[in-house]
DRENLOLUM-837774 format. One record per atom (N, C-alpha, C, O): residue in three letters; atom name; x, y, z. Coordinates in Angstrom, 3 decimals. Layout:
N
<r type="ala" atom="CA" X="X" Y="Y" Z="Z"/>
...
This chain:
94
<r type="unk" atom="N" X="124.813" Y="158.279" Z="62.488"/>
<r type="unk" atom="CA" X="124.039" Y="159.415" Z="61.995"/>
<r type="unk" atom="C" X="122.685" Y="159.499" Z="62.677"/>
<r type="unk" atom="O" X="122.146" Y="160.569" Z="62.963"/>
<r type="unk" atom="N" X="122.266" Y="158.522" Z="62.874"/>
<r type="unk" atom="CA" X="120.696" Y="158.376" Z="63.742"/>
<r type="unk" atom="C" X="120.908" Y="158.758" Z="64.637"/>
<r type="unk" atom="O" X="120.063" Y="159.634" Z="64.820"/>
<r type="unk" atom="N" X="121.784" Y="158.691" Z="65.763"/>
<r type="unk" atom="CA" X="121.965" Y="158.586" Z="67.450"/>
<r type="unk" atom="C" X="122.360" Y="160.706" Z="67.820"/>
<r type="unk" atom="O" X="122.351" Y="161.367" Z="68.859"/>
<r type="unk" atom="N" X="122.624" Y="161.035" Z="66.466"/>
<r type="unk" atom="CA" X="123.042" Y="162.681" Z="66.457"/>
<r type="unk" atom="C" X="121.741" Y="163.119" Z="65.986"/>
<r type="unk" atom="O" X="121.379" Y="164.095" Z="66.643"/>
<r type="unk" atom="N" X="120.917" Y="162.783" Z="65.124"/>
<r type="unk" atom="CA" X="120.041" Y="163.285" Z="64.136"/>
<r type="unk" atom="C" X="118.797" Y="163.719" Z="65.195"/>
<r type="unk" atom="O" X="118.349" Y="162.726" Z="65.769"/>
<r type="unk" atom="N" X="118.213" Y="164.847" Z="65.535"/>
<r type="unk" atom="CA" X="117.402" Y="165.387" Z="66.201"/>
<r type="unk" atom="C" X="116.031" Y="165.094" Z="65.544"/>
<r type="unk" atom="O" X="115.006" Y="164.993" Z="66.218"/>
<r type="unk" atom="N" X="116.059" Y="164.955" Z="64.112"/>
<r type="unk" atom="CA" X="114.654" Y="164.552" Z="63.529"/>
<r type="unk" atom="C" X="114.632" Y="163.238" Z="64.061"/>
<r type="unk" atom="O" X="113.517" Y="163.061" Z="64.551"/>
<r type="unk" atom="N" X="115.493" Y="162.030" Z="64.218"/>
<r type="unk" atom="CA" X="115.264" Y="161.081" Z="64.545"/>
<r type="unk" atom="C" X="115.414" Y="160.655" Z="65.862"/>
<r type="unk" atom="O" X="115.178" Y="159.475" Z="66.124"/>
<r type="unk" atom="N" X="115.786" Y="161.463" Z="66.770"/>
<r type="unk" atom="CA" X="115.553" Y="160.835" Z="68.187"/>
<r type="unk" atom="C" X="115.684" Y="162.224" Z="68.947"/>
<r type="unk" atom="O" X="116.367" Y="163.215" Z="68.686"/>
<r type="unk" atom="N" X="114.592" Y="161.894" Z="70.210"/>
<r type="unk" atom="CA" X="114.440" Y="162.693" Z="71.347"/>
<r type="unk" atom="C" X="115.263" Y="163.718" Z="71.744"/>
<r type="unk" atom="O" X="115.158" Y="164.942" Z="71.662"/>
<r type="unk" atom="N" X="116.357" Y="162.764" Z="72.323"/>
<r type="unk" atom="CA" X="117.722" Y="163.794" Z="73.082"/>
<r type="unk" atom="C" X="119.025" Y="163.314" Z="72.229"/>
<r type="unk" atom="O" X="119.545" Y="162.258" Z="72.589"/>
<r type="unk" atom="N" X="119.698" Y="164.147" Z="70.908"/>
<r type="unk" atom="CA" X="120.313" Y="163.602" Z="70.304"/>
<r type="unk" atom="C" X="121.676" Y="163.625" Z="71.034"/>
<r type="unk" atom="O" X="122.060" Y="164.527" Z="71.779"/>
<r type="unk" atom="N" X="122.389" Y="162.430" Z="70.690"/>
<r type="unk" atom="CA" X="124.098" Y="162.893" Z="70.758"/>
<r type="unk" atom="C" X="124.735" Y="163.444" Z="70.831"/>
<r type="unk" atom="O" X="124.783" Y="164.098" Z="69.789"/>
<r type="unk" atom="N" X="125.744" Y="163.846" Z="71.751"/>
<r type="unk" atom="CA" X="127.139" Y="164.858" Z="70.775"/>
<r type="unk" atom="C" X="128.081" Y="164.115" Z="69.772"/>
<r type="unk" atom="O" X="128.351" Y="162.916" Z="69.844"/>
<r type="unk" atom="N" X="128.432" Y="164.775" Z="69.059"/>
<r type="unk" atom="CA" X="129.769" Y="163.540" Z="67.975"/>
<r type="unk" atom="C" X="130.466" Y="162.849" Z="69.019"/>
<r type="unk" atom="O" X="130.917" Y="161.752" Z="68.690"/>
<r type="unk" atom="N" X="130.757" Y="163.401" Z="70.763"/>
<r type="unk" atom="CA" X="131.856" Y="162.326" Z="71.064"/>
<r type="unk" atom="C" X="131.180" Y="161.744" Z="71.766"/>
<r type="unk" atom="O" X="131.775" Y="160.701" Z="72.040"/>
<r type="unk" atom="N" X="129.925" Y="161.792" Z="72.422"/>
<r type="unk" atom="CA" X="129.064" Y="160.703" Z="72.538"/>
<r type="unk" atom="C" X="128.781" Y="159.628" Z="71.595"/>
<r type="unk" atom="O" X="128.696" Y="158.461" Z="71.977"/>
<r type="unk" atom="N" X="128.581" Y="160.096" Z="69.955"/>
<r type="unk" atom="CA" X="128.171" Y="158.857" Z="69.439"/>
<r type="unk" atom="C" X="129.658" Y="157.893" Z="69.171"/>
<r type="unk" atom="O" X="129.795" Y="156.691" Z="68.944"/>
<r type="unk" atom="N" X="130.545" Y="158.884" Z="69.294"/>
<r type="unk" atom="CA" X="131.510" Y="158.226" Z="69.304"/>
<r type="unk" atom="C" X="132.104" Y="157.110" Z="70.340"/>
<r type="unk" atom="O" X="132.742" Y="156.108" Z="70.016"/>
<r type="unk" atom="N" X="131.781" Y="157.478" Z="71.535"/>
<r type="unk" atom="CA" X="131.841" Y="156.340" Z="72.690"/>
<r type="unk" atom="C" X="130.995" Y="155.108" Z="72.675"/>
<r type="unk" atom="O" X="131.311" Y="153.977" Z="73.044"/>
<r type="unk" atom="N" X="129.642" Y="155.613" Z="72.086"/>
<r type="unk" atom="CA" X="129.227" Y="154.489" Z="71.487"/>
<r type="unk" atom="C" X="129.571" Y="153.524" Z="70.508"/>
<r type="unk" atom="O" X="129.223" Y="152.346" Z="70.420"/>
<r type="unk" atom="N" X="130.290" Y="154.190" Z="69.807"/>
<r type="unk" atom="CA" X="130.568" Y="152.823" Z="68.482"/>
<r type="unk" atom="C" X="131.718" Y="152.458" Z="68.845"/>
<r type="unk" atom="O" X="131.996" Y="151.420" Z="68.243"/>
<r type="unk" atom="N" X="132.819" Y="152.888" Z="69.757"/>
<r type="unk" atom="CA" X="133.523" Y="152.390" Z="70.701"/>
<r type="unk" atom="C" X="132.821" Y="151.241" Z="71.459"/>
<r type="unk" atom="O" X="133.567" Y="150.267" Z="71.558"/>
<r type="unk" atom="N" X="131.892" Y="151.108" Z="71.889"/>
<r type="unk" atom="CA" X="131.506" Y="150.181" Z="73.169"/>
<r type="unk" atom="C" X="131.018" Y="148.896" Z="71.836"/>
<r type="unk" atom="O" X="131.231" Y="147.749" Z="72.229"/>
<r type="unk" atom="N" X="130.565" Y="148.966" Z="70.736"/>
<r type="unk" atom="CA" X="130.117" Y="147.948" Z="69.610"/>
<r type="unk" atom="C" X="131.271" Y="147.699" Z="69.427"/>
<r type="unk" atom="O" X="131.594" Y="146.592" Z="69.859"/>
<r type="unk" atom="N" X="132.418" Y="148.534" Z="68.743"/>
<r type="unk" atom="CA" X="133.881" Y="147.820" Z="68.333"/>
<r type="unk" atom="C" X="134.590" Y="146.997" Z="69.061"/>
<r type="unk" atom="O" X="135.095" Y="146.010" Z="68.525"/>
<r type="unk" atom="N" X="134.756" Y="147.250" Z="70.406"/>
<r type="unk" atom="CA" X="135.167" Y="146.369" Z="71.181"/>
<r type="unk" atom="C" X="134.629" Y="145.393" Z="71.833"/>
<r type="unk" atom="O" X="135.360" Y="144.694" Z="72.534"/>
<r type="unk" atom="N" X="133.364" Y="145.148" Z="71.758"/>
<r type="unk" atom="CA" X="132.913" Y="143.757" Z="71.850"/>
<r type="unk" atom="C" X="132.573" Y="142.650" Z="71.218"/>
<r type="unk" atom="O" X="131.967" Y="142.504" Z="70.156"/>
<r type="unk" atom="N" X="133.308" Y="141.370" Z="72.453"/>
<r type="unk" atom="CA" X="133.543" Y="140.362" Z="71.271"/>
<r type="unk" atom="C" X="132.726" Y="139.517" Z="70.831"/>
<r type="unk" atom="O" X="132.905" Y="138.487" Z="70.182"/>
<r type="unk" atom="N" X="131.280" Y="140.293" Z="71.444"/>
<r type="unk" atom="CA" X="130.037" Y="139.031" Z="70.777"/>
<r type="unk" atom="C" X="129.213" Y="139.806" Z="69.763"/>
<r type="unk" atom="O" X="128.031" Y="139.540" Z="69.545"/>
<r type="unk" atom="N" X="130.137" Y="141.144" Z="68.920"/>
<r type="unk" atom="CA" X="129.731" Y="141.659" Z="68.235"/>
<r type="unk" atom="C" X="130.278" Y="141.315" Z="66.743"/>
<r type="unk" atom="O" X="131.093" Y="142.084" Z="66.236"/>
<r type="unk" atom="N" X="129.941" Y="140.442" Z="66.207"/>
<r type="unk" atom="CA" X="130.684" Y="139.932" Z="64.887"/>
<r type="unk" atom="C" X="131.337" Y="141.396" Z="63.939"/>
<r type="unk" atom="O" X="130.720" Y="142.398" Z="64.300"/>
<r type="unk" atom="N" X="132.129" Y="141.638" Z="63.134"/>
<r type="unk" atom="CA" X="132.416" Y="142.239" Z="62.864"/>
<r type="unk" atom="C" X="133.291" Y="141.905" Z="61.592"/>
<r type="unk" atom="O" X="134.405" Y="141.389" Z="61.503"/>
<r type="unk" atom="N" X="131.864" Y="142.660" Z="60.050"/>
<r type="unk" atom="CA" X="132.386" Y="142.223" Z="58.974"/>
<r type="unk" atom="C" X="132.786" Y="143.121" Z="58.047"/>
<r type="unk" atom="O" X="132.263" Y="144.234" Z="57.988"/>
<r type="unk" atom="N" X="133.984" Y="142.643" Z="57.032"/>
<r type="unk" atom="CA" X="134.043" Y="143.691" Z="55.746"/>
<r type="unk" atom="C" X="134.331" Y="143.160" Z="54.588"/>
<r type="unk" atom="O" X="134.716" Y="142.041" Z="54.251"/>
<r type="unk" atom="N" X="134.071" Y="144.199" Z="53.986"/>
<r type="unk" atom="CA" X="133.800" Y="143.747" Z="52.152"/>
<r type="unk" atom="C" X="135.122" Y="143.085" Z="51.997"/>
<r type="unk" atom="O" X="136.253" Y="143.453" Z="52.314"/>
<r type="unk" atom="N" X="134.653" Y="141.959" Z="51.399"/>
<r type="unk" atom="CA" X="135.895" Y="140.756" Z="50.804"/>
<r type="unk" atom="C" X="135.988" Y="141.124" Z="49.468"/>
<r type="unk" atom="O" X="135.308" Y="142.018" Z="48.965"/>
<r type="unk" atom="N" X="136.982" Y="140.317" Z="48.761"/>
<r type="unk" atom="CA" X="137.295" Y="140.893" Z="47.543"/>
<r type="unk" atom="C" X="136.050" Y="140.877" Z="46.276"/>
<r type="unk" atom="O" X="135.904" Y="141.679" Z="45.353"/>
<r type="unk" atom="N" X="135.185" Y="139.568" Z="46.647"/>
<r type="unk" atom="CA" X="134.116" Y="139.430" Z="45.841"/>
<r type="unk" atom="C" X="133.231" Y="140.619" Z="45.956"/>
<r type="unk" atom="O" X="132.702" Y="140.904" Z="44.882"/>
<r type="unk" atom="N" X="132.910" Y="141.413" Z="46.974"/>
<r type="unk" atom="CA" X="131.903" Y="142.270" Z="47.159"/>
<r type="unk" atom="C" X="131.941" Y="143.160" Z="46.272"/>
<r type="unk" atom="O" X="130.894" Y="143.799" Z="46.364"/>
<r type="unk" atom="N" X="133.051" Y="143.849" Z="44.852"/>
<r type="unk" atom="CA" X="132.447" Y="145.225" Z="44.071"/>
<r type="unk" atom="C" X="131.833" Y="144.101" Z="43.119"/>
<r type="unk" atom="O" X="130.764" Y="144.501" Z="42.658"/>
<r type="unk" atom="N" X="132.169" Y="142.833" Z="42.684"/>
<r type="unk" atom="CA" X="131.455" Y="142.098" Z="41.557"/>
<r type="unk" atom="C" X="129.964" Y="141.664" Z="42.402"/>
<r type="unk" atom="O" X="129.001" Y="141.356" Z="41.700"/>
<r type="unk" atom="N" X="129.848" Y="141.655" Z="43.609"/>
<r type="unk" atom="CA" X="128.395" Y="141.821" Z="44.047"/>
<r type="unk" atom="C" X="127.647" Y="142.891" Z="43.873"/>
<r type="unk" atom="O" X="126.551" Y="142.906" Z="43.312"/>
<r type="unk" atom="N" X="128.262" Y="143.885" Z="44.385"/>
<r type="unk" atom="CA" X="127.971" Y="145.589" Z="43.639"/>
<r type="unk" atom="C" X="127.193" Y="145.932" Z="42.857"/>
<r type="unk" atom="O" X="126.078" Y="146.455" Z="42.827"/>
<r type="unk" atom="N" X="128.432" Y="145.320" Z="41.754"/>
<r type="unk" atom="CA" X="127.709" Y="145.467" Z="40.050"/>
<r type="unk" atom="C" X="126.196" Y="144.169" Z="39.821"/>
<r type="unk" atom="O" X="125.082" Y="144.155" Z="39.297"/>
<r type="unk" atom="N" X="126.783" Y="143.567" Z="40.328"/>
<r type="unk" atom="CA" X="125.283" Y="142.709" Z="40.161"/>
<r type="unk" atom="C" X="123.868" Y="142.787" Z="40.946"/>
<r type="unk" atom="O" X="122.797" Y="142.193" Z="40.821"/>
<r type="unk" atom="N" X="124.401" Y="143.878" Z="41.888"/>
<r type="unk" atom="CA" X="123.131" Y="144.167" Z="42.688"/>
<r type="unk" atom="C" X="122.230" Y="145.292" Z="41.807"/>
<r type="unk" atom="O" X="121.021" Y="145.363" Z="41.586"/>
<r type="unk" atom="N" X="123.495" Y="146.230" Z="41.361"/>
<r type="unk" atom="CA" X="123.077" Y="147.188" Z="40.357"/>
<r type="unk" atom="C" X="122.115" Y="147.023" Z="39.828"/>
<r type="unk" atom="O" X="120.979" Y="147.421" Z="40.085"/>
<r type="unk" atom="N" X="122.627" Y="146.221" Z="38.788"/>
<r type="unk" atom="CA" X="121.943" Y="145.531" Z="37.841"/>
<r type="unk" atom="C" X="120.161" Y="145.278" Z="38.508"/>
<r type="unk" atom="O" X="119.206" Y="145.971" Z="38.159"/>
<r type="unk" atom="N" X="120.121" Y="144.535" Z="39.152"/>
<r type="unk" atom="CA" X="118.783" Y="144.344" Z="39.711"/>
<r type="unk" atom="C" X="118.007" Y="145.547" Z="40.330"/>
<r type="unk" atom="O" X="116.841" Y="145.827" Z="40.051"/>
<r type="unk" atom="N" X="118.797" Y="146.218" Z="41.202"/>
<r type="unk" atom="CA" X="118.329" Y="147.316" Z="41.820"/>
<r type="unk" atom="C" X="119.216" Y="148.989" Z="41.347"/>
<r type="unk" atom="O" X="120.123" Y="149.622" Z="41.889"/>
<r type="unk" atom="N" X="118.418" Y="149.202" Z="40.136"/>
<r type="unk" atom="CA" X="119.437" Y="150.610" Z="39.807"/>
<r type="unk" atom="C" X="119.228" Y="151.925" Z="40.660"/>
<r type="unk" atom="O" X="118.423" Y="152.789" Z="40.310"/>
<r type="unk" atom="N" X="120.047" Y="152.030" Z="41.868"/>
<r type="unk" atom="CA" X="120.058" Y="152.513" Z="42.991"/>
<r type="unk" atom="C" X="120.099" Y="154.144" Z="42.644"/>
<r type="unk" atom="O" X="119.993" Y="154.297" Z="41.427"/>
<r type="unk" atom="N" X="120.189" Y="155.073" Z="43.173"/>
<r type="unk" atom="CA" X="120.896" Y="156.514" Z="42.797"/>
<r type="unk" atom="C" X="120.740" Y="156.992" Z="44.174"/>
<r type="unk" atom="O" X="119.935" Y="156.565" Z="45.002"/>
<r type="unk" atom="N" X="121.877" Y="158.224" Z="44.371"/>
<r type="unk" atom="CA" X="122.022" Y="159.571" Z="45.307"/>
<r type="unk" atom="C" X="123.060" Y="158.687" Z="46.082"/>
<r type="unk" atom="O" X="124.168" Y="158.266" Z="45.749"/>
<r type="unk" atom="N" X="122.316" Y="158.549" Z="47.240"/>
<r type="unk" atom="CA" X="122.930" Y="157.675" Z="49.023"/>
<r type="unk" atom="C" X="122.633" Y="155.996" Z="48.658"/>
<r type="unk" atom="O" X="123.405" Y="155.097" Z="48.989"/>
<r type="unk" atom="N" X="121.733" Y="155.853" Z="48.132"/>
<r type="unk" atom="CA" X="121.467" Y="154.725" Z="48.294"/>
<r type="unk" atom="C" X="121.946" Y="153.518" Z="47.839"/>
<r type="unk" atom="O" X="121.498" Y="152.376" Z="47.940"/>
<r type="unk" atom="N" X="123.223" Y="154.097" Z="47.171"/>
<r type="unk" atom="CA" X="124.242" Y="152.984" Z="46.441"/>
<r type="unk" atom="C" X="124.896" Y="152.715" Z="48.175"/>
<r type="unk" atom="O" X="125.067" Y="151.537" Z="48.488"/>
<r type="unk" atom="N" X="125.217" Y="153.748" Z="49.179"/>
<r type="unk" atom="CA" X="125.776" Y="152.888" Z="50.482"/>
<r type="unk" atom="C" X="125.364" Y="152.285" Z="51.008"/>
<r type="unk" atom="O" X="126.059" Y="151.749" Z="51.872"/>
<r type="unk" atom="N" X="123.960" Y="151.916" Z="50.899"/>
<r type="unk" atom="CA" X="123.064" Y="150.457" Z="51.455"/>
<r type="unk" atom="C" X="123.195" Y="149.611" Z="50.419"/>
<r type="unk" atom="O" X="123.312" Y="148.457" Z="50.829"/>
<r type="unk" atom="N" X="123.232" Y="149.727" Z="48.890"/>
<r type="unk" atom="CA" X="123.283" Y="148.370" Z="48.606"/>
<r type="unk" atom="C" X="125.008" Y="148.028" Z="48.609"/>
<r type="unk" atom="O" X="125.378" Y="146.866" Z="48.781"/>
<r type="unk" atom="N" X="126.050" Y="149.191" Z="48.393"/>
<r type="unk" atom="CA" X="127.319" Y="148.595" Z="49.398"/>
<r type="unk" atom="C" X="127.256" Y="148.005" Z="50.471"/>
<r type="unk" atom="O" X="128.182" Y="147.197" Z="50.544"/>
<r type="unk" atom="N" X="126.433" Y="148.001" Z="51.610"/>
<r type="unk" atom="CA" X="126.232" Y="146.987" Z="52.986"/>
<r type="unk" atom="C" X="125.680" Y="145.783" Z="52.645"/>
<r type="unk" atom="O" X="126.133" Y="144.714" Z="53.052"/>
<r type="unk" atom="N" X="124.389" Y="145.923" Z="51.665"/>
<r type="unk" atom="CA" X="124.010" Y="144.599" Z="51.322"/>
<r type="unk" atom="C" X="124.885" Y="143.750" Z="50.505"/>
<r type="unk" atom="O" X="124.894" Y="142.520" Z="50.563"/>
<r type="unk" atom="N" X="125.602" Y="144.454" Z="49.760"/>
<r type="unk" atom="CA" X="127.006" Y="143.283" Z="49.091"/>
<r type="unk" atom="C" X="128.473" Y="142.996" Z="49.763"/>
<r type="unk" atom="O" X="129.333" Y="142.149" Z="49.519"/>
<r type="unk" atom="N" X="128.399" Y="143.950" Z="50.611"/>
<r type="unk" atom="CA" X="129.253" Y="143.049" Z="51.802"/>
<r type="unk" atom="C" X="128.856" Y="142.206" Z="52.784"/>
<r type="unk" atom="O" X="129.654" Y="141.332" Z="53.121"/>
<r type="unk" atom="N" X="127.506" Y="142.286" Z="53.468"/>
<r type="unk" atom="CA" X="126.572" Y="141.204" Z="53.963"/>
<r type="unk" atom="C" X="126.541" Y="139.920" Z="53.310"/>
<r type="unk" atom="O" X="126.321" Y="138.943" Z="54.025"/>
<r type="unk" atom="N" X="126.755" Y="139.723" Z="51.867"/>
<r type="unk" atom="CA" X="126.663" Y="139.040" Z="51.110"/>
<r type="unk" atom="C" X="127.391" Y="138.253" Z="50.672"/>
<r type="unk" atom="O" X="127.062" Y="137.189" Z="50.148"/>
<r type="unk" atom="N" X="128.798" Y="138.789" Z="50.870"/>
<r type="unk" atom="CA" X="130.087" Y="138.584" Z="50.630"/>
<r type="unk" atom="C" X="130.769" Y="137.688" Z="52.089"/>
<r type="unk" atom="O" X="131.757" Y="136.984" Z="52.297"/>
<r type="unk" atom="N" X="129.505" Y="138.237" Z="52.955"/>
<r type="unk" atom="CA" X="130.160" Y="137.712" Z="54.208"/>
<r type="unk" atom="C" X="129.324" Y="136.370" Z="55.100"/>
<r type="unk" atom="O" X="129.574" Y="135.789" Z="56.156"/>
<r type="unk" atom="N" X="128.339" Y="136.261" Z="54.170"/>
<r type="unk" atom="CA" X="127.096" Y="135.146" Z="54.261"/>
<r type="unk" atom="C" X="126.339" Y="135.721" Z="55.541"/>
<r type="unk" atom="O" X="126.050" Y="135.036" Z="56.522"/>
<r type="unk" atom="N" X="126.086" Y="136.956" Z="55.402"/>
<r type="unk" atom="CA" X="125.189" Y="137.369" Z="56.660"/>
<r type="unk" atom="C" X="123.542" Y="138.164" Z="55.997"/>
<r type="unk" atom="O" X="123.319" Y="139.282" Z="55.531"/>
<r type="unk" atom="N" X="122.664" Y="136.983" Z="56.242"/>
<r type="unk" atom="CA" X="121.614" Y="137.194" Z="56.089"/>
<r type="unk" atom="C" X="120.283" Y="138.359" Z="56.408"/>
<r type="unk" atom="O" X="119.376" Y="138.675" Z="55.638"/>
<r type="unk" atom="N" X="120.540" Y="138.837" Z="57.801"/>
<r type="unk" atom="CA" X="119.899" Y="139.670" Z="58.321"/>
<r type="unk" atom="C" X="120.443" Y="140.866" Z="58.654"/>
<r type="unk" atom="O" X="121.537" Y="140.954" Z="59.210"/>
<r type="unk" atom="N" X="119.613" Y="142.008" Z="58.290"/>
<r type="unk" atom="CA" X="120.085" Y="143.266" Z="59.403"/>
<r type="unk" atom="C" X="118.719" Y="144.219" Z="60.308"/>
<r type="unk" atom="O" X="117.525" Y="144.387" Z="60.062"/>
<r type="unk" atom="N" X="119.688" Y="144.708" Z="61.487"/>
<r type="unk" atom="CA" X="118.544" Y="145.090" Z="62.183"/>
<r type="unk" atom="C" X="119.002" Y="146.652" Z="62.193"/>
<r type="unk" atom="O" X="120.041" Y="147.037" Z="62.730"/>
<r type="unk" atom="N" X="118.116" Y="147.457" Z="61.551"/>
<r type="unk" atom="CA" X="117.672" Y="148.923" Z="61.279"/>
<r type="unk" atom="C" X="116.184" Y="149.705" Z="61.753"/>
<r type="unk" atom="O" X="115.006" Y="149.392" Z="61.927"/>
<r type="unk" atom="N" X="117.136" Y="151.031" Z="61.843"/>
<r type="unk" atom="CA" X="115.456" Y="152.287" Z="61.942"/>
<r type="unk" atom="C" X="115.524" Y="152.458" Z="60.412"/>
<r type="unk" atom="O" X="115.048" Y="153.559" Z="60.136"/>
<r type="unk" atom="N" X="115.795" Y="152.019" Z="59.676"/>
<r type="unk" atom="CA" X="115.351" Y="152.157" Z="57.990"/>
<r type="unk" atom="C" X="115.182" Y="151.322" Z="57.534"/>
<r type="unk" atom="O" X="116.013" Y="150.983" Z="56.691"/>
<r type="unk" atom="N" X="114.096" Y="150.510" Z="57.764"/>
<r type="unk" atom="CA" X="113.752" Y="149.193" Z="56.975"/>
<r type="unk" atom="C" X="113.483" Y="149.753" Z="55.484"/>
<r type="unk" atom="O" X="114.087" Y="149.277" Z="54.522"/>
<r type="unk" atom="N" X="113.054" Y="150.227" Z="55.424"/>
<r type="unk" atom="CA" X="112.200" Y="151.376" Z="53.651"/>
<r type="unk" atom="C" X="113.469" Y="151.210" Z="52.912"/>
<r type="unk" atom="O" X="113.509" Y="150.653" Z="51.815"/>
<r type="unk" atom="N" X="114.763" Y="151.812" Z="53.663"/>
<r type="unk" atom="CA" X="116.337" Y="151.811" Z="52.706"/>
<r type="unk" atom="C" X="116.756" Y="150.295" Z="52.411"/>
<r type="unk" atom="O" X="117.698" Y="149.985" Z="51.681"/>
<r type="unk" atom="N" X="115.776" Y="149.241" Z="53.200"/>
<r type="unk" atom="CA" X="116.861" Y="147.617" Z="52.635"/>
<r type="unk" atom="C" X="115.935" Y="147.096" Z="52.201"/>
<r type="unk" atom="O" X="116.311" Y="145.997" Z="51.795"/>
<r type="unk" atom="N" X="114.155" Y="147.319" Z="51.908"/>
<r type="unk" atom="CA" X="113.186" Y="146.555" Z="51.835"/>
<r type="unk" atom="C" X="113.155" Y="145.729" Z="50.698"/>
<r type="unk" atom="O" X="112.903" Y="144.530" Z="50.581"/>
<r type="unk" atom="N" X="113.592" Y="146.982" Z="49.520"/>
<r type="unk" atom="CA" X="114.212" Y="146.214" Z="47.980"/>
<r type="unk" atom="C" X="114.486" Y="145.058" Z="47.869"/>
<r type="unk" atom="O" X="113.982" Y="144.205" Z="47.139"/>
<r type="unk" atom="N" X="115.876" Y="144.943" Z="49.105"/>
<r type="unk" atom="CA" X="116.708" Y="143.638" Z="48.225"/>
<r type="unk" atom="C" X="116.194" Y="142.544" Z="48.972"/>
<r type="unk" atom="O" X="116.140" Y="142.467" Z="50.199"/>
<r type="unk" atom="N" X="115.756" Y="141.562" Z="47.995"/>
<r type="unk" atom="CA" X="115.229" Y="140.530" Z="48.406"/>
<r type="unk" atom="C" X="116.295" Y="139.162" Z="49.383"/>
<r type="unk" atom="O" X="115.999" Y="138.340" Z="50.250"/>
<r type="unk" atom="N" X="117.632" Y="139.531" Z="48.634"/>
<r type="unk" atom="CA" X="119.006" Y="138.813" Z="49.306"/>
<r type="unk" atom="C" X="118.929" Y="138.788" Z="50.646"/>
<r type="unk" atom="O" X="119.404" Y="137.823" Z="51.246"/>
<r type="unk" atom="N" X="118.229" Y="140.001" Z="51.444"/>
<r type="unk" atom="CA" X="118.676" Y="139.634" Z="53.169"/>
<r type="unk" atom="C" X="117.334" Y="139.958" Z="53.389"/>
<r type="unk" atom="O" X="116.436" Y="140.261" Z="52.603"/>
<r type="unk" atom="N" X="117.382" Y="139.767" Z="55.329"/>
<r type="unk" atom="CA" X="116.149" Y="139.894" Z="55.437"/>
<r type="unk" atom="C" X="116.441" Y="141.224" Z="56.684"/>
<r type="unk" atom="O" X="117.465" Y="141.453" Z="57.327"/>
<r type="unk" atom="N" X="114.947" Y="142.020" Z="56.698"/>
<r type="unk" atom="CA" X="115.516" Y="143.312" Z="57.039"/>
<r type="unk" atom="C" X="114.456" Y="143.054" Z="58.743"/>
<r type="unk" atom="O" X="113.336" Y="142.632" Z="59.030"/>
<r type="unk" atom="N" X="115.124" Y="143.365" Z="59.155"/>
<r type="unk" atom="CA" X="114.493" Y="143.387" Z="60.699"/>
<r type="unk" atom="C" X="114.353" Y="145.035" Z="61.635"/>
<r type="unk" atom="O" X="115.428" Y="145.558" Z="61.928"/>
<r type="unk" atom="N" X="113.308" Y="145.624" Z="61.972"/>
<r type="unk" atom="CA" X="113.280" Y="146.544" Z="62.173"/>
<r type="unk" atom="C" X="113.630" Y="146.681" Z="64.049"/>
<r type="unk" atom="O" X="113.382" Y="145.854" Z="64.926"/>
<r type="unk" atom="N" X="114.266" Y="148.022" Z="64.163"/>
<r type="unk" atom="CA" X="114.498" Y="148.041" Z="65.885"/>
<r type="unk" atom="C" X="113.774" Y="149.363" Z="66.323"/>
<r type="unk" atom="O" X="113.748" Y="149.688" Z="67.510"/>
C-alpha cells in the first residue's frame, strides 16, 4: 500500500509494479517468512485486552500476534506511530 500511495512516496507504483516487488521478497531465501500459528487468535484476544484497538488497527495488532506467535521480536516500518503501543516488539523505523 505504501510503494502505490502518492501521499507517501515521490513516484508511486503501478499495482503490477508493486506486485513484482513482493515477488522479488517472496522468493528470497534470506527473507524469513512467517505466519500466524495456531496460538496467534488467543494472542489476539490478549493483545486486545491490553491494547483496545478499533477501525484498521486491529491488522497491526494481527501482525504483532503473529510476530509473537513466531518469536520475532522486531519490525522495520514507515509507520512506527501504528506499532509504537505494543510494548511486545520493538519497532524500527526505515
Amino acid at each position: 500500500s505504501t510503494i502505490t500511495n502518492p501521499k507517501r512516496v515521490t513516484d508511486p507504483a503501478s499495482p503490477a509494479e508493486a506486485i513484482q516487488e513482493i515477488e522479488k521478497y517472496f522468493t528470497r531465501s534470506w527473507n524469513a517468512k512467517i505466519h500466524p500459528k495456531e496460538e496467534a487468535l488467543a494472542i489476539t484476544l490478549e493483545l486486545l485486552k491490553r491494547y483496545p484497538v478499533k477501525q484498521m488497527e486491529i491488522f497491526d495488532l494481527q501482525l504483532v500476534a503473529t510476530m509473537i506467535s513466531n518469536q520475532v521480536k522486531r519490525i522495520f516500518t514507515v509507520n512506527r506511530d501504528d506499532f509504537a503501543k505494543f510494548t511486545e516488539i520493538e519497532v524500527m523505523e526505515i
